[in-house]
N, C-alpha and C positions, 0 to 999 in steps of 0.2 A: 552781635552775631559774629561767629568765625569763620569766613570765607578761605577753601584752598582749592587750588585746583593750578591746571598747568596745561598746553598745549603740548600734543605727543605728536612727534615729528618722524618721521621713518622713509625709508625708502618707498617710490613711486612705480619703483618694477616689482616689488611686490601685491599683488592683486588683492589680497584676501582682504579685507573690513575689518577691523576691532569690530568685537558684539563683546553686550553686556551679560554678562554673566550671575545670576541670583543664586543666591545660597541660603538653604535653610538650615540651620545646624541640629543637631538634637537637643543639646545642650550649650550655649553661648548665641553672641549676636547675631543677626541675618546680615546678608553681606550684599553688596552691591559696587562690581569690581570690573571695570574694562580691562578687557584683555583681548590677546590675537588668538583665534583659535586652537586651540591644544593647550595652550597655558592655564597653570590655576587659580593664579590671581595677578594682578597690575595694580595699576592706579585706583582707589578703591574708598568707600564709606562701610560704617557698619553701624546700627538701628543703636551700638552702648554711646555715640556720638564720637566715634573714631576714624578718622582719616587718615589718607597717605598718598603720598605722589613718590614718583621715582624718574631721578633723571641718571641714565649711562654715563656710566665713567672707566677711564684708561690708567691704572697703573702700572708702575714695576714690580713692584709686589705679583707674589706667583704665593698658590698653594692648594688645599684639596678641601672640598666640603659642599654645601648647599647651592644648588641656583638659586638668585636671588628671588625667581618669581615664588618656589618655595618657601621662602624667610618671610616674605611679603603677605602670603597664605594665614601663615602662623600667625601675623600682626592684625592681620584683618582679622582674626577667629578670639581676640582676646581683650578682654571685657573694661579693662583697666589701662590707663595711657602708661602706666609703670610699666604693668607688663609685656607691653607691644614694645617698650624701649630695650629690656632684658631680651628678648627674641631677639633683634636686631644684633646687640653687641654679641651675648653669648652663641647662637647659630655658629657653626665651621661656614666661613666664605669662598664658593669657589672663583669669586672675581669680586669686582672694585664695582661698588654702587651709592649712590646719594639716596635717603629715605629724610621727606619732610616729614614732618609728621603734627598731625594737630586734633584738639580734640575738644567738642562743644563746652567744657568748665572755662576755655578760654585759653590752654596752654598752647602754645608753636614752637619748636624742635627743629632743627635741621642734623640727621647725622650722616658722615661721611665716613663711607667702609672701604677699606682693603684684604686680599683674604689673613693679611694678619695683624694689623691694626687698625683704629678707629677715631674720630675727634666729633666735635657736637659743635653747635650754634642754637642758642636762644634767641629769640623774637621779639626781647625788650623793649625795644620801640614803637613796638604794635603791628610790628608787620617782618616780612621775613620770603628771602630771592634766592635762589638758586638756580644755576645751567648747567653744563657738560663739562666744569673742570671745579679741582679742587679749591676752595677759598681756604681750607686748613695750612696754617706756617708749617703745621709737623709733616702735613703729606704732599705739600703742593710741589714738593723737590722731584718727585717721584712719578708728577703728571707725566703720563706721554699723548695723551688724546690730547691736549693744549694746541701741542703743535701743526695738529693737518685738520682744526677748528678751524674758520673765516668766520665763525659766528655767535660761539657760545658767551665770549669777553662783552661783546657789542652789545647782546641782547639780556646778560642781567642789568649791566649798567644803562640801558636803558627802562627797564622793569625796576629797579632798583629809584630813579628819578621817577618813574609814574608814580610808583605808588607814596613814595616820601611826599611829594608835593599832594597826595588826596589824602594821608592819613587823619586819620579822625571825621574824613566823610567818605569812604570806603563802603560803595552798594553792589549788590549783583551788577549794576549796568556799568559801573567804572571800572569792576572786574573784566567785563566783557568788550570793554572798549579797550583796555591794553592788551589781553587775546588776542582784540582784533588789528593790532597798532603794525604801519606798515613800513617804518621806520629802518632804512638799513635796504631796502628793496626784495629779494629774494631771500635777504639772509635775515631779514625780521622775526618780531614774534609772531606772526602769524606766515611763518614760509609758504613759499611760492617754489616752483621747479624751477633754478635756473637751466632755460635750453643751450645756454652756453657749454657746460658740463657734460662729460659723458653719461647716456643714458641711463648706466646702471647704477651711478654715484648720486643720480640727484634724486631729493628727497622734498617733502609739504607738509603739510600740518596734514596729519590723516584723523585728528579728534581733538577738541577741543573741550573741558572739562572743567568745572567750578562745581565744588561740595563745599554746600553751606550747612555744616556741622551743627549748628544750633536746631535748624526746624529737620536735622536727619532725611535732606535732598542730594539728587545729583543732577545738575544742570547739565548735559551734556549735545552738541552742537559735533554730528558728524562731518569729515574734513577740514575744509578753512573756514573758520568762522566769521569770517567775511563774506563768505556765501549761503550758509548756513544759520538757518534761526536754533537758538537751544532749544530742549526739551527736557520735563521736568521729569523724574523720578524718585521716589519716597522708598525710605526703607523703614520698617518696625520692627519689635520685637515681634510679630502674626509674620515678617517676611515681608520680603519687597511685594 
């Protein structure tokens, strides 16, 4: 089975709710994609057994092109894991973004965008981590979100040890217990609001997410999924 998914963390002064979003296409896969309202696609599965997660990133790199929820659209709408890869790189970027990407034959991808270069990571080992800063030698000079992080370093290299020590017994429930790991206090992978912080600066887990590519589901667990049971969602080609 190919398990991806990720905890989406954001600001707590903003109100609004991620909703799931269903897509029927005319021609290509049905989609099933959390997003914040007005957006056209996020984090997302699709009925060909293609997945995506997306975590924000900061470079010096400047230039002009596509929002990446856009680019993300386009990956989710295409039938082929080649093809979701060729969107990614060739798209105009108008910012710096991480797209994981995975897809039921068993393949995992990590690529790492600026609006005008790009580097990749394979999942050879059976598994594959990513947070809010560059792992790239060619782009990581160029990080600037690194620096007013407390928490993105902390929390692969602790994702990175969970899942190394469970690889090869890797279930939705050991998924769900690093989601849910409280590791690091406020600044874990399953965030909490530090009240320390100024109101408008502190942020939580607002959704918590696992797409198991293989049976074409989305697990998804609204807020902290430490308080929060998931809940299942199927997607086919008849549409979610």
């Amino acid at each position: 089975r190919v398990l991806l998914g990720q905890n989406w963390d954001w600001h707590t002064s903003i109100e609004s709710d991620p909703i799931l979003l269903c897509i029927r296409q005319p021609a290509g896969p049905a989609i099933l994609t959390l997003v914040e309202p007005g957006q056209v696609a996020k984090i997302g599965i699709n009925s060909a057994g293609l997945g995506i997660c997306l975590n924000y990133l900061e470079h010096a790199d400047r230039g002009q092109g596509l929002p990446v929820h856009l680019i993300l659209r386009r990956m989710l709408g295409c039938s082929h894991l080649g093809e979701a890869i060729r969107v990614a790189f060739a798209a105009p970027r108008a910012a710096s973004a991480n797209i994981m990407i995975g897809h039921a034959a068993g393949e995992i991808l990590d690529v790492e965008l600026t609006p005008t270069r790009a580097d990749f990571f394979y999942g050879d080992g059976g598994w594959l981590v990513h947070a809010n800063h560059f792992e790239s030698m060619r782009l990581r000079s160029g990080d600037v979100g690194i620096e007013t992080s407390m928490s993105t370093l902390a929390r692969a290299a602790r994702a990175r040890r969970l899942l190394s020590a469970a690889c090869g017994h890797i279930s939705l429930d050991t998924f769900q217990s690093i989601l849910r790991d409280h590791a690091h206090g406020p600044y874990a992978i399953c965030r909490h609001a530090d009240p320390s912080e100024y109101p408008l600066d502190q942020s939580a887990t607002r959704a918590s997410v696992i797409m198991d590519l293989t049976a074409r589901e989305m697990h998804l667990a609204p807020g902290n999924p430490c308080r929060k049971e998931y809940a299942t969602y199927s997607v086919t080609d008849d549409g979610p």
